[in-house]
C-alpha positions, 0 to 999 in steps of 0.5 A: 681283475675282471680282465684276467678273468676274461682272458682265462675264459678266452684262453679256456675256450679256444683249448676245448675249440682246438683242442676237444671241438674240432678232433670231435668234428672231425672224427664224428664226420669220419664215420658218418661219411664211412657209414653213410649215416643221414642226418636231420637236425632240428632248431627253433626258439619252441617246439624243436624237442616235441619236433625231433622226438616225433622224427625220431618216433616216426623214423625207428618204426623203420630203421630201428638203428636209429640215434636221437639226441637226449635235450643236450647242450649243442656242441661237445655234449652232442657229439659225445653222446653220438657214441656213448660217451656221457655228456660232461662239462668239465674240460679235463672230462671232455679231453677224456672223453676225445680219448675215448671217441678216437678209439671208438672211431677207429674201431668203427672204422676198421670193423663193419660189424661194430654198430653205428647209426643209420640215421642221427637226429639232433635237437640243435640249441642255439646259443648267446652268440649263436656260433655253436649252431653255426659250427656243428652245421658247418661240420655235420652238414645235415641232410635235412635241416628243419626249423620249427619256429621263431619266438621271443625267448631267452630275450636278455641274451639272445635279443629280440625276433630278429637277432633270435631269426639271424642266429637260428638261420645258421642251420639252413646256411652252413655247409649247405648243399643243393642235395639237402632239404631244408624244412621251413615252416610257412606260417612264420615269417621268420622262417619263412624268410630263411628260403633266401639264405640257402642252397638246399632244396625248400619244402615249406610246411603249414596251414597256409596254402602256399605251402608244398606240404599243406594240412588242413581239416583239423578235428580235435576230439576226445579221440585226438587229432586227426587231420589230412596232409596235401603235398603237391600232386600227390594226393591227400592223406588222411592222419589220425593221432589218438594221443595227441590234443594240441593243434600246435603239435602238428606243427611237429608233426608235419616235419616227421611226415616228410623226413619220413617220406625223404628217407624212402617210407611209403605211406602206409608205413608213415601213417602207421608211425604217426598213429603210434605218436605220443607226447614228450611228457612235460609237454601235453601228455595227459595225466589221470588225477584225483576225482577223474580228473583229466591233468595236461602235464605242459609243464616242462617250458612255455613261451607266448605262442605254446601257452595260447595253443594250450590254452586252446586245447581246452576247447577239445573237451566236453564242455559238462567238464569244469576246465581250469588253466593254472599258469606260471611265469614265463621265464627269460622274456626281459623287457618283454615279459610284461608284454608277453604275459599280458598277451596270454591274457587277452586270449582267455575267455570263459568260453574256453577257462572256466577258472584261472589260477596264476602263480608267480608274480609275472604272471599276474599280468596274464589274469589281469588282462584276461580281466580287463577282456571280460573274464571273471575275477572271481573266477581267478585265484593267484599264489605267489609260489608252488608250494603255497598253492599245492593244498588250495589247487587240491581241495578245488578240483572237483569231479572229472575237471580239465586242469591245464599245468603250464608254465616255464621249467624254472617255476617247478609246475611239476609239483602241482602235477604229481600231487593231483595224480590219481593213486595207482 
């Protein structure tokens, strides 16, 4: 039985690859290369979301007729979406679908009046066995491909460092040419690896002072952020970003800075767009609470590293401000998830939490080391669920407290978000 089931999977498959993936591929490349449409797609195991919303913020201040891809599954979904059609997983809707982008295609084709993109920029997913990054690189070719980072996440599928770092790379492989830039990020060896796999020019971002495109002088205050960008012998610029209080976001914002200046803005239009950069709600936006309170809503995903960053992002506030950290399970980490949960716990000190609140049952791990480091035990509390803590997290806040909400999507952290907003 299991067999049939195999095959009919199979078989399932290689219709929408022949049949739905391929006459998309080629129809959307069609048009792109009638349209001179550019391209940046994005991948990484954390930050491609906050990275390609930041390009897409930066890019439209400029060219307005600009396409970003809406958190989609990477494949059929993406190039649906590139022209309007709704992203479905249903085989018979994908087929529809086709129908629909065959004509919209030729439309576009024999009409320059009819609206396309100028530019794409596409969050690019990597899936379990990776072909799916593979196969939209080889047939899109982006102009600019930007890897963020390399992180232990969805470890049951994708493996460990490693395997993740073999399936990413695909973006700066496939259907390369030495025209195309590929953005690395220099401070993660994995990535930075990467420079070997491929054709395109390299222009390595970070701290590290091997990079092309160097920040340093970061201040983070209740005004934001504000930093200066050095890239070779151009030089320095000053940045400020009133909205954003995570050092881990420039990281994201490195990559906006330099498609900008790759797609032809000058500098002080590049600076403006940068100023006007917000968070992607669900990932350090701040939310005014009850008794004014300050939330940082992170609650849409974690992993080792943007949790720590978060937790650092504490430290910007005034220290008369009471700072409390509430964390969930980090989700899909397998036989890593001990490991990693108590990692987290070994950076939190009292110097940045003032009380530390754990739900879910891995989540333990990250108080139980932070007490075995020196924290207070009786300045931590634990919840088995959401639900259960909501009334407890509510009674405690007190006047003008920082409550960082961070945890993977699955927790539903979210809740404890919307019930501390303060009423309109």
């Amino acid at each position: 039985m299991e067999k049939i089931i195999k095959f009919f999977r199979g078989l399932k498959y290689r219709i929408r690859q022949t049949f739905v993936f391929e006459p998309l591929a080629f129809l959307t490349r069609l048009v792109v290369d009638k349209r001179k449409t550019k391209i940046v797609g994005v991948t990484g195991s954390l930050g491609k979301t906050t990275t390609t919303n930041f390009i897409y913020s930066v890019l439209k201040t400029k060219y307005p007729n600009v396409y970003i891809s809406k958190d989609l599954t990477t494949g059929v979904p993406t190039f649906l979406s590139i022209f309007g059609y709704s992203p479905v997983r249903e085989l018979r809707k994908q087929f529809l679908g086709l129908f629909y982008v065959f004509f919209k295609a030729f439309w576009i084709l024999l009409n320059k009046r009819v609206r396309f993109w100028s530019h794409l920029v596409l969050e690019l997913r990597c899936n379990y066995a990776g072909n799916n990054l593979r196969f939209i690189t080889e047939k899109l070719q982006p102009d600019i491909r930007v890897v963020t980072a390399v992180e232990i996440v969805h470890a049951e599928n994708l493996g460990g460092l490693s395997e993740i770092a073999s399936k990413k790379r695909a973006l700066v492989e496939c259907g390369c040419l030495n025209s195309h830039n590929a953005l690395l990020n220099v401070d993660d060896p994995y990535v930075k690896d990467m420079a070997k796999c491929t054709v395109a020019k390299i222009i390595f971002y970070g701290f590290d002072k091997s990079a092309n495109a160097r920040v340093s002088d970061v201040i983070i205050n209740e005004n934001g952020l504000s930093f200066v960008f050095k890239e070779e012998d151009n030089e320095p610029i000053n940045f400020k970003v009133p909205k954003i209080f995570d050092r881990a976001h420039v990281y994201a914002i490195l990559p906006a800075i330099l498609v900008g200046r790759i797609y032809n803005m000058n500098r002080d239009e590049i600076i403006d767009a940068v100023s006007k950069i917000e968070p992607v709600e669900g990932r350090g936006n701040i939310v005014t609470g009850i008794k004014n309170s300050i939330i940082i809503n992170n609650t849409f995903n974690a992993n080792v590293r943007s949790m720590t960053a978060a937790l650092k992002s504490l430290a910007v506030f005034p220290k008369e401000r009471r700072k409390i950290a509430i964390l969930g399970n980090i989700l899909e980490l397998h036989k890593f998830s001990d490991q990693c949960h108590r990692e987290i716990g070994k950076t939190i000190s009292s110097d940045t939490v003032d009380f530390l609140i754990t739900i879910g049952d891995d989540a333990t791990k990250i108080a139980e080391e932070a007490v075995n480091n020196g924290f207070d035990i009786n300045k931590t509390l634990h919840f088995n669920d959401v639900d259960q803590s909501i009334g407890r997290i509510k009674d405690m806040v007190e006047e003008k407290d920082v409550i960082l909400v961070k945890a993977s999507h699955g927790m539903n952290l979210i809740k404890i978000v919307n019930a501390l907003k303060a009423e309109k």
